[in-house]
C-alpha positions in Angstrom: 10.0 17.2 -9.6 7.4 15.9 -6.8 5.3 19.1 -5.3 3.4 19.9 -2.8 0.1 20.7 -4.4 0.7 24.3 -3.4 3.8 24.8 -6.1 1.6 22.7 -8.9 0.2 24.0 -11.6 -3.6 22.9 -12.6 -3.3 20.1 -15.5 -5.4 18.8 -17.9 -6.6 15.5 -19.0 -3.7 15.5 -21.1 -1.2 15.9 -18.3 -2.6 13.1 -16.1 0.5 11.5 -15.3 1.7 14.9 -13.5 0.0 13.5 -10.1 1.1 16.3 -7.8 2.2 14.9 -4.3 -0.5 16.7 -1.9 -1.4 17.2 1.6 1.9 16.7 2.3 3.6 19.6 3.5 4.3 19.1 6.8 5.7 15.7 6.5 7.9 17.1 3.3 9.4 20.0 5.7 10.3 17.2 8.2 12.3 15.2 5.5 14.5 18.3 4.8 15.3 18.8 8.2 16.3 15.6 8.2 18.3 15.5 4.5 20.1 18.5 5.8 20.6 17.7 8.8 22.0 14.7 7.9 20.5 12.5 10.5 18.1 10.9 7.9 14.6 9.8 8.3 12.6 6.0 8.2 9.2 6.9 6.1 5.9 4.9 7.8 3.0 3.4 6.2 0.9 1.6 4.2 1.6 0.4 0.5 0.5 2.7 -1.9 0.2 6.2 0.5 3.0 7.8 -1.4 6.1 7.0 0.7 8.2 6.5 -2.4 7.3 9.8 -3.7 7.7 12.0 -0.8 11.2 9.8 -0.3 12.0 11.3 -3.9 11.6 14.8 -2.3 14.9 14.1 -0.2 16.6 12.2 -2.8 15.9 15.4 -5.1 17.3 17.8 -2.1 20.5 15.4 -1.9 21.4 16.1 -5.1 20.7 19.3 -5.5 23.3 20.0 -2.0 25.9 18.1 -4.1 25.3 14.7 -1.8 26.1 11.3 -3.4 23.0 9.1 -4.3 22.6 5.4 -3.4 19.3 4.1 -4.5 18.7 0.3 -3.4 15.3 -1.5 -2.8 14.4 -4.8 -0.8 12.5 -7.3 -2.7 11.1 -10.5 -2.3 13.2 -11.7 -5.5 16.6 -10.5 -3.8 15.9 -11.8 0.0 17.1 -15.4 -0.5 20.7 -14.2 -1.1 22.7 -12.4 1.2 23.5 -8.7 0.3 20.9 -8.9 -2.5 19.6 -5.7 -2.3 23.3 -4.1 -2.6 24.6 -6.2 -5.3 24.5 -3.9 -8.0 26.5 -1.2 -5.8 29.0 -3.9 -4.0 32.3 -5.7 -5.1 32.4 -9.2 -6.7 35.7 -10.5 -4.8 34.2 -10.8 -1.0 31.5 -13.1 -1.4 30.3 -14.3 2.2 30.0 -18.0 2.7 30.2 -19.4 6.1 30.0 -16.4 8.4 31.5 -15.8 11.9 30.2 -12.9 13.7 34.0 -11.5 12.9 34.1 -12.1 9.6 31.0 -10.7 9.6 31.4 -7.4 11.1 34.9 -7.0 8.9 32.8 -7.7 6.2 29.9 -5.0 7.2 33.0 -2.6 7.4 34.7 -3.4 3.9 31.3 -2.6 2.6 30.7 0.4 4.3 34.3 1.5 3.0 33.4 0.3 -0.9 30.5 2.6 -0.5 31.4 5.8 0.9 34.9 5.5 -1.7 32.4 5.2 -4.8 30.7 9.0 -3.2 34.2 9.9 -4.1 34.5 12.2 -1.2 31.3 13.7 -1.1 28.1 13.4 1.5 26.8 9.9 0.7 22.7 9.3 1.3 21.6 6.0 0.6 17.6 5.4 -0.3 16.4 2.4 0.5 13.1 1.7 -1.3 10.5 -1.4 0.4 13.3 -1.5 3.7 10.7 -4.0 4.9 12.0 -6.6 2.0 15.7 -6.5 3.0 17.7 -9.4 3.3 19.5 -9.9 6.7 22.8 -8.7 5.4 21.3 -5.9 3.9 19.4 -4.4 6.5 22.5 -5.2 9.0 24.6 -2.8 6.0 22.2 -0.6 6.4 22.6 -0.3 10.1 26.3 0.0 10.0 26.0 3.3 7.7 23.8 4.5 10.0 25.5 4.0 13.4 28.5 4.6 12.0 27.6 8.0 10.4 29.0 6.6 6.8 25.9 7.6 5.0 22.5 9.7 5.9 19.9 6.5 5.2 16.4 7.0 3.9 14.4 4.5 4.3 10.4 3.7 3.0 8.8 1.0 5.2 5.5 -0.8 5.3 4.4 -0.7 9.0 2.7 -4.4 10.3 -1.0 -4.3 10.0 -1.6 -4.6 13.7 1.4 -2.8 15.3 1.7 0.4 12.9 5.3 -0.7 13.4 7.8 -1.5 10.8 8.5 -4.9 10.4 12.3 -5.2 9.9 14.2 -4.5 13.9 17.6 -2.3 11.9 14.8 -0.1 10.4 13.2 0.4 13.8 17.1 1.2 15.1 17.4 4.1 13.0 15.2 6.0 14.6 15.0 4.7 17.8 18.7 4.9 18.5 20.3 6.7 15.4 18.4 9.9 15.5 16.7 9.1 12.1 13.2 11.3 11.7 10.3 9.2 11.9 7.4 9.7 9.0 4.1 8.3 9.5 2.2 8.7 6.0 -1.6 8.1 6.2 -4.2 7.7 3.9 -5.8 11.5 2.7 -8.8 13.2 3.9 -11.5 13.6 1.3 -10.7 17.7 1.6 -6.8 16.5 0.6 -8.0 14.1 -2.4 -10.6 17.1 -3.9 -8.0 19.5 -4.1 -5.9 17.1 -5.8 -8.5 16.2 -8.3 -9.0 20.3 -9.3 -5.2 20.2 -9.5 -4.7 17.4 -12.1 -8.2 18.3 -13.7 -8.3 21.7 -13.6 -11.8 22.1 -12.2 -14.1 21.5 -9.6 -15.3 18.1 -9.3 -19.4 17.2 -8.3 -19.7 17.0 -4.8 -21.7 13.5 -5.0 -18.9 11.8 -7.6 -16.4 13.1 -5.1 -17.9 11.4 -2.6 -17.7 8.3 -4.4 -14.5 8.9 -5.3 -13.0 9.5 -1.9 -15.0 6.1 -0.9 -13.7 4.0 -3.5 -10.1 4.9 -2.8 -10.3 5.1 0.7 -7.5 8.0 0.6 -4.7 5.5 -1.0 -3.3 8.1 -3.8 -2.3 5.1 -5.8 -5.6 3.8 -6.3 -7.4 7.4 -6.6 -5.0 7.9 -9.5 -5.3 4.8 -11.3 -8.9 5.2 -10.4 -9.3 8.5 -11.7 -7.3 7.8 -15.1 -9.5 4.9 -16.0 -12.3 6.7 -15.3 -11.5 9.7 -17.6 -10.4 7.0 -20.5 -13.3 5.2 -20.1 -15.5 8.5 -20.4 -17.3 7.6 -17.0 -15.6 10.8 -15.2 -16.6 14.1 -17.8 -16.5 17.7 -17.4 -19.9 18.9 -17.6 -20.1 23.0 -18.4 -16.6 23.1 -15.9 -17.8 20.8 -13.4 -16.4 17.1 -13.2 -19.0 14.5 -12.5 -19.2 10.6 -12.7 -21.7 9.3 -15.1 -20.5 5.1 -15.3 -18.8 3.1 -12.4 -15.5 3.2 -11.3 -13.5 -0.1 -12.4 -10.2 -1.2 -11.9 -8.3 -0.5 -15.1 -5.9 -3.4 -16.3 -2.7 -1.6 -14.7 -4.4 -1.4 -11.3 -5.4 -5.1 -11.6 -1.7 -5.8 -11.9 -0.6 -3.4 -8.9 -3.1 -4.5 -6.6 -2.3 -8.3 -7.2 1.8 -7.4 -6.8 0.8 -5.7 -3.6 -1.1 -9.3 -2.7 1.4 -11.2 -3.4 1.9 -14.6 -3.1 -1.7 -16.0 -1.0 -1.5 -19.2 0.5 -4.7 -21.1 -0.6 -6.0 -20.8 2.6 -5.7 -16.9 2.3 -7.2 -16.4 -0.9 -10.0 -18.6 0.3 -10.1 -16.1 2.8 -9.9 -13.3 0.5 -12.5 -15.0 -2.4 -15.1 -15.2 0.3 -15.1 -11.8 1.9 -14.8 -10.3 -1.7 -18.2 -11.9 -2.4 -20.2 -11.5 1.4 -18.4 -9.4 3.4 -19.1 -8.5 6.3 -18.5 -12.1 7.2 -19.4 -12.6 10.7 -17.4 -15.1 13.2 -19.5 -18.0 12.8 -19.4 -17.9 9.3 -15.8 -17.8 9.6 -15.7 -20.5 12.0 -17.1 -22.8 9.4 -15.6 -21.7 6.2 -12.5 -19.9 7.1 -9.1 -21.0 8.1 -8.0 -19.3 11.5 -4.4 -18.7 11.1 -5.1 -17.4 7.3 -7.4 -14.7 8.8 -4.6 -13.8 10.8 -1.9 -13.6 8.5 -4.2 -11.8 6.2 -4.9 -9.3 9.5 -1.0 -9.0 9.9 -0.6 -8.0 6.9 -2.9 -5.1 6.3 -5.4 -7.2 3.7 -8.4 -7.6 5.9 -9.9 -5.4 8.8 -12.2 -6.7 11.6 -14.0 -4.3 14.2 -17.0 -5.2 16.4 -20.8 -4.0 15.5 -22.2 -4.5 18.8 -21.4 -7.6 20.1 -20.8 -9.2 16.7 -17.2 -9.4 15.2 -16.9 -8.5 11.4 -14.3 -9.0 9.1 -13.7 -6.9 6.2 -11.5 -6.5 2.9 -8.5 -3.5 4.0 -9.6 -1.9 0.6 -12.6 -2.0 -1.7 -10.4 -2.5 -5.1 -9.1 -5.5 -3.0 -12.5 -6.6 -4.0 -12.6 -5.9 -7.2 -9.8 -7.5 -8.4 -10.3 -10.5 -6.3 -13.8 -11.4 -8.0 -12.0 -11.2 -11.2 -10.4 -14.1 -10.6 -13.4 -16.3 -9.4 -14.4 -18.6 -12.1 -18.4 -19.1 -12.9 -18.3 -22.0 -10.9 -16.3 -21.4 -8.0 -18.2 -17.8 -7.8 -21.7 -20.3 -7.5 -20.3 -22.7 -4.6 -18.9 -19.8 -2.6 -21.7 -18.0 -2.9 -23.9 -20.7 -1.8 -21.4 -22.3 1.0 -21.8 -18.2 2.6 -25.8 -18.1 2.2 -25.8 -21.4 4.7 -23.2 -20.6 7.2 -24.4 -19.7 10.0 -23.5 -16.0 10.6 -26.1 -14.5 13.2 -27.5 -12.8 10.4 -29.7 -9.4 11.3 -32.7 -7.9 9.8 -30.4 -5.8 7.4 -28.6 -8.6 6.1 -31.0 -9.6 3.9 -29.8 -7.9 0.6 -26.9 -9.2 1.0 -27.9 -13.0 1.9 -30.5 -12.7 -1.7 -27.7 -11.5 -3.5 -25.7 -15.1 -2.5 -28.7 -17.4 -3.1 -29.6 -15.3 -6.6 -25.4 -16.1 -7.4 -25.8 -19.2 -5.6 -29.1 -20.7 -5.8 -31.4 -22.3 -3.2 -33.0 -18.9 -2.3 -37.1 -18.5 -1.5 -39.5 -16.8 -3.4 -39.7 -14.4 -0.1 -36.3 -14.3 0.6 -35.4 -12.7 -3.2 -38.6 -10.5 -2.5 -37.1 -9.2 0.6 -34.1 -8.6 -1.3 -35.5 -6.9 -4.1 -37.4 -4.6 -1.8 -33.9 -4.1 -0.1 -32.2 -3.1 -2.9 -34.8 -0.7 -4.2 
C-alpha cells in the first residue's frame, strides 16, 4: 500500500523499490473526503509528481468500502478510435459508426448502463489514469458517469504548461460543475525529498549531496527515485560511518532514459531541434533563437511543459523544464551533429554578457573556431 511517509517504515538499500509517497498528507485527506463522499476528485499536475500514486490511495480506499473498481487510462495509442480507452470494459455489439447527437447520447447511456450492471449492484468508481489522453467518446463517457451520478470518477490529469489547466474541457467539468475535488500536485520542497531519502535509506543524507540531489530532480519524485537508485547501483551515492553522501555524478540510468523519452514523446524535428540546442547552450537568448530556432516549435515545446523562459533583466531566456531533459537529450546527439550545433550556437548572435563566457568556450572547444583568449577566459571561468 502507498503511505504517507508518516506510516513508513525506514528501508534499506535492499528495499528500494518501497518508495514511500511523501509530503502528501494533506492532499491524501482530501482524496478521502472525496472517495467517501462520493463526489470524486480530478488530480492536477505535472508528469511524474506522483498523481498516479496518490490516485492509488483512493482506489485502495474504494475497495476496502466494498466499491466496484474501473481502472481505464487514455493513451496516445487508443485516441484514434472512438471509446478506446473503455474497450476492454465495454460490449462488442454497439459499435458506433456514423453518429447523430441522438444516437450518440443513447449510446453514452447504454454504456453507462453496461458499466454500472458489471459493479453488480455495488458503488462503482471509475479511475481514469492520463484523462488528458482520452478519446472524445471517452472523455464524453466519462462525463455522463459523472453528471449522472452512475459512478464516483477519479481522474489523473497533466495540466497545460502555460495555463496550470487541464487540457481535456469534460475533465475541467467535473470539478467545475460536478462537485469533483480539485488536486493540484507540485513538485517537493528539498525538506520533503530529505525526509524521503532517510526513509528509503535509513539514514541521514550529507547536506551538500542533498543539495545536489534536490537540484538535479528539481522535486519530480520520479526522477529523484530513478535518480537515487542508479546512484546507489552505481556506488556513487554510499553510506559513509551512517551518513549518505555522493562521491560520482548523478546519471540517468537506462530505465530513466526510457521514461524521460516516453514522457517526450513524439518531437517534431523542429522541436527536437529546439530541444538539441538548449540541451547543449542553454540559456539560449532570443536572438539566438531568432536565428536557429523555429518559432512555433518553441511554443509548442512551452505548451507543453518541456522548456521554461523567464526574463534576466531585459533579456528573455529559454530553458530545458528539467535538467535530466538534458541529459537524455545529448545522448542522442551524434559526434557530428553535437560539433555543428555547438558551433552554429557560439556564432549566433545572443547578446552575450560578461558571464557567458564559460559557456560560449565550452561551444567553440565542442565546436571549434574558438581564440586562444577566449578558451583562456573560459578556463579561468571554470576554475
Amino acid at each position: 500500500m502507498t503511505v504517507d511517509v508518516g506510516g513508513a517504515r525506514a528501508a534499506t538499500r535492499a528495499d528500494i523499490s518501497r518508495w514511500p509517497l511523501v509530503g502528501r498528507s494533506k492532499e491524501i485527506a482530501e482524496l478521502k473526503e472525496a472517495v467517501r463522499a462520493r463526489r470524486g476528485a480530478v488530480i492536477m499536475g505535472p508528469a511524474g509528481v506522483g498523481k498516479t500514486s496518490l490516485a492509488m490511495v483512493g482506489v485502495e480506499l474504494a475497495r476496502d468500502q466494498g466499491m466496484a473498481v474501473a481502472l481505464v487510462a487514455g493513451s496516445e495509442a487508443a485516441h484514434p478510435y472512438p471509446f478506446g480507452a473503455f474497450a476492454s470494459l465495454l460490449p462488442v455489439d454497439r459499435v458506433p459508426h456514423a453518429w447523430g447527437p441522438e444516437s450518440h447520447a443513447e449510446l453514452l447511456r447504454h454504456y453507462t448502463r453496461e458499466l454500472t450492471q458489471d459493479a453488480g449492484g455495488r458503488p462503482l468508481l471509475v479511475f481514469v489514469d492520463d484523462a488528458h489522453l482520452l478519446d472524445d467518446g471517452s472523455a464524453m463517457l466519462v462525463h455522463q458517469l459523472s453528471q449522472t451520478r452512475a459512478a464516483t470518477v477519479l481522474a489523473c490529469v497533466i495540466a497545460s504548461g502555460r495555463t496550470g489547466q487541464p487540457t481535456v474541457d469534460p475533465m475541467v467539468v467535473l470539478w467545475k460543475d460536478h462537485l469533483a475535488e480539485r488536486i493540484e500536485l507540485g513538485p517537493l520542497n528539498e525538506q520533503t525529498m530529505e525526509d524521503l531519502l532517510v526513509t528509503v535509506l535509513g539514514g541521514p543524507v550529507d547536506a551538500a549531496s542533498m543539495h545536489h540531489i534536490a537540484e538535479r530532480s528539481l522535486g519530480d519524485p520520479l526522477f529523484l527515485r530513478e535518480l537515487v537508485a542508479g546512484s546507489l547501483d552505481s556506488g556513487a551515492l554510499a553510506d559513509e560511518n551512517g551518513l549518505w553522501r555522493l562521491r560520482g555524478s548523478l546519471r540517468p540510468t537506462p530505465r530513466l532514459v526510457e521514461l524521460v523519452t516516453l514522457r517526450l514523446g513524439n518531437l517534431t524535428d523542429a522541436e527536437r531541434h529546439v530541444m538539441e540546442l538548449a540541451a547543449l547552450g542553454e540559456p539560449l537568448a532570443q536572438p539566438a533563437l531568432d536565428e536557429l530556432a523555429d518559432t512555433a516549435a518553441v511554443e509548442a515545446l512551452e505548451d507543453k511543459g518541456f522548456i521554461t523562459s523567464r526574463m534576466d533583466g531585459r533579456r528573455l531566456q529559454i530553458w530545458l523544464a528539467h535538467p535530466v531533459y538534458g541529459d537524455v537529450v545529448r545522448l542522442g546527439i551524434s559526434a557530428r551533429r553535437e560539433r555543428a550545433l555547438a558551433r552554429a550556437l557560439a556564432e549566433a548572435s545572443g547578446g552575450r554578457r560578461q558571464e557567458d563566457t564559460l559557456l560560449l568556450a565550452s561551444l567553440r572547444l565542442v565546436g571549434g573556431g574558438g581564440s586562444g583568449e577566449l578558451l583562456l577566459a573560459g578556463a579561468k571561468a571554470a576554475f
